[in-house]
N, C-alpha and C positions, 0 to 999 in steps of 0.2 A: 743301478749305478755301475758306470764302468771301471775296468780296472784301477785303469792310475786314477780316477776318481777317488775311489775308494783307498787306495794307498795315501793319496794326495790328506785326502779326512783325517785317517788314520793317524799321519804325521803332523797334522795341526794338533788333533787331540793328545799328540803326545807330548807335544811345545807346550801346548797350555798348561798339562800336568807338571811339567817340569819346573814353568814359572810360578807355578799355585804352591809348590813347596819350596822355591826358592823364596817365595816371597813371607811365607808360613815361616820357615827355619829364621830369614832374619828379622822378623818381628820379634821370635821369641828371642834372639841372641842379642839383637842390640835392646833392647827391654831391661838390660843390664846395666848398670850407672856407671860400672868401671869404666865402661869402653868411648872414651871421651877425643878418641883423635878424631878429626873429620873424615880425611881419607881411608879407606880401607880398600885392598885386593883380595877376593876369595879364589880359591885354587880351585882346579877341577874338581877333586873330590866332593865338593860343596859343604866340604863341612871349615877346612883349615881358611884363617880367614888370619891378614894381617896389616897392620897398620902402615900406609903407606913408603913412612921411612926405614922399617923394620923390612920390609919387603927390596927396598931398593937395594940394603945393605947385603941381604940373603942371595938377591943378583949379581954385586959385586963380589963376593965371596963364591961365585958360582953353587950356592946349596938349593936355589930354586930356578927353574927357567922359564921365561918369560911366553914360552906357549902352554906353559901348564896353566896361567892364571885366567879366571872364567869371570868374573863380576867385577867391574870396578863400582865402588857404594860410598857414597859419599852419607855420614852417620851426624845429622843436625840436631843440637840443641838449642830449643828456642824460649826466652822467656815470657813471650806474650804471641797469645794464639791470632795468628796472621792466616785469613783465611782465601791468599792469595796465593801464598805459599802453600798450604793444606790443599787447596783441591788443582793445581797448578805448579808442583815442583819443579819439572824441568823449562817450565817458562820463566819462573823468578830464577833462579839460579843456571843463569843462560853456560854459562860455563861450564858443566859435570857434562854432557852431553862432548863437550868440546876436547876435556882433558881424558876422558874416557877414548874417544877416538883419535885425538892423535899418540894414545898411549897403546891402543891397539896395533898404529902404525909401525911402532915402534921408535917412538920418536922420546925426547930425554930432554925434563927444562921442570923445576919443581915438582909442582903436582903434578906432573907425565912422566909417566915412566916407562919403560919397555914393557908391553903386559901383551903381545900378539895374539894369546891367545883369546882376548877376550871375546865373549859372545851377548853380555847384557852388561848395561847399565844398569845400578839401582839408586833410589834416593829413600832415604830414612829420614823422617823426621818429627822432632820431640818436641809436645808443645806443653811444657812445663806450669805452666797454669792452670789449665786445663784440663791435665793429666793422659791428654792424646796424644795417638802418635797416628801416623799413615807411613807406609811403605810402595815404592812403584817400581817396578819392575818393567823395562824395555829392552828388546834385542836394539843391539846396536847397531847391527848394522841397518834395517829397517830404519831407525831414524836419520840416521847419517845420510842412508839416499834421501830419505821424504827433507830434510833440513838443505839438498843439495851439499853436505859438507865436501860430498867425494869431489866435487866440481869446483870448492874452495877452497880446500887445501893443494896446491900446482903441485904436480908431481915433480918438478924443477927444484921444491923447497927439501934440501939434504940434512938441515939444522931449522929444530925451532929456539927462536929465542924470545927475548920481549917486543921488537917490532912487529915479527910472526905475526905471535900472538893477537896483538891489536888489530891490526889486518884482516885477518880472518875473523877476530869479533864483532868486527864494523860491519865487515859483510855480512853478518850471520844476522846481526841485529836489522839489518836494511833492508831485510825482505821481507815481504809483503805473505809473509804465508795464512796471517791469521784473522781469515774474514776481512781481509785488504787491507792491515794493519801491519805494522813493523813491530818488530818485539818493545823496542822503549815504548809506542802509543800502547801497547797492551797492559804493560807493567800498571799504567797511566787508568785507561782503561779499569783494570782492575779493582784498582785501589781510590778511586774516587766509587765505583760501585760496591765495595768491601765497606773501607774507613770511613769513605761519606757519606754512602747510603742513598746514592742517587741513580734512584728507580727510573731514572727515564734511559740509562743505558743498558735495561736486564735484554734488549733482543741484541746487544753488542754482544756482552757477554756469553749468552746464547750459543751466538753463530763462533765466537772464541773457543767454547769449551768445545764445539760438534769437530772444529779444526786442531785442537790440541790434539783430543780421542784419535783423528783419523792420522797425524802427522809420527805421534809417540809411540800409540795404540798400547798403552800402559796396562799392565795386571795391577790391581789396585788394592791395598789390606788396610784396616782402618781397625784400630782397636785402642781401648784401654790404657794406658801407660802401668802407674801403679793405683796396689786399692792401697 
C-alpha cells in the first residue's frame, strides 16, 4: 500500500472511531427521560451538549461560539414504533439534515442557529412502546454534497426566513435521488410497505434503503431503551 494510501486508511478509521463513540456517548446520554427538548447542539469537547434555545442564548451572551459547536442532534420521542422512521431517520424527517446545514452556514431563523463549526449530524430516536431507541450519526458535510444542498442553497441568500425556507425544501424534496423517486414518493413508498404491508414493493424499498446508505452513509446504534 502506498503512502497516502495508507494515511488516506488511516484517517477513515479514524472517522469511524470517532463516530462509533459519538454515536455510543449519545445512546447512553439521551437514554435519559429528562432530556426532552428536540433540538440539541453538542460542543467540541463531545461531551457538553445543549438544548437548542439554551445554546442560542449562551451565543448571545457571547459564553459560547459558534465554531466550537460539533453535532447538531435532533433527540425524538415517539409513542408508537414507526418503522419508517427507525431504519430511515433522515428521510422522514427531511428537515434535521437541512437545519443542521444552514446552521453550519451560519445562518439564524428558529431551529438554525449559528453553529459553524458543525461537523455531523445526528438523529436520536425513542420508540416508547417498544422500548427502542436507534441513533445515526452522519458527517455533514458528505450529505449536504450527496443531497446537492451546497447547490440549493444560492450563495446570494444573506437572510433565511420562512420563504427561504420552503424553497429550498421544495427542492430538496424534488429530487429524484432515491432509486428515481422524490422524497414525498418515498415517505409514500415506505409507509404503504411498513403500515400496509404491501409486499409487492420490497425491491422498491430495496434499492431505497441501498440509496439512503450511499447518499447519508450513516454509523448506525440500535439498542434497548429501558429494562
Amino acid at each position: 500500500m502506498k503512502i497516502d494510501e495508507l494515511l488516506k486508511h488511516l484517517e477513515n478509521v479514524e472517522i469511524k472511531n470517532e463516530i462509533r463513540e459519538i454515536a455510543h456517548y449519545l445512546e447512553q446520554t439521551f437514554s435519559d427521560k429528562k432530556r426532552r427538548y428536540l433540538f440539541y447542539i453538542m460542543m467540541k469537547d463531545k461531551k457538553t451538549i445543549y438544548g437548542i434555545n439554551s445554546y442560542g442564548e449562551l451565543l448571545e451572551d457571547n459564553k459560547v461560539s459558534p465554531g466550537d459547536a460539533y453535532i447538531f442532534i435532533e433527540n425524538d420521542y415517539l409513542t408508537q414504533y414507526d418503522l419508517a422512521s427507525y431504519f430511515y431517520p433522515f428521510l422522514v424527517d427531511r428537515d434535521l439534515l437541512l437545519y443542521a446545514y444552514l446552521s453550519k452556514l451560519g445562518f439564524e431563523y428558529y431551529t438554525v442557529v449559528p453553529a459553524t463549526g458543525l461537523k455531523y449530524v445526528a438523529s436520536v430516536k425513542h420508540f416508547l412502546d417498544v422500548n427502542r431507541a436507534v441513533v445515526e450519526v452522519v458527517d455533514i458535510d458528505t450529505a449536504a454534497i450527496n443531497t446537492n444542498l451546497l447547490t440549493l442553497i444560492r450563495p446570494s441568500i444573506k437572510n433565511i426566513g420562512h420563504d427561504e425556507l420552503q424553497e429550498i425544501e421544495s427542492q430538496l424534496d424534488s429530487q429524484k435521488l432515491f432509486a428515481g423517486h422524490d422524497s414525498n414518493e418515498v415517505r409514500r413508498i415506505l409507509h404503504r410497505y411498513y403500515e400496509n404491508h404491501d409486499t409487492s414493493l420490497a425491491k422498491d424499498v430495496e434499492a431505497i434503503k441501498d440509496a439512503y446508505n450511499r447518499i447519508f452513509k450513516p454509523f448506525r446504534v440500535e439498542f434497548k431503551r429501558f429494562q
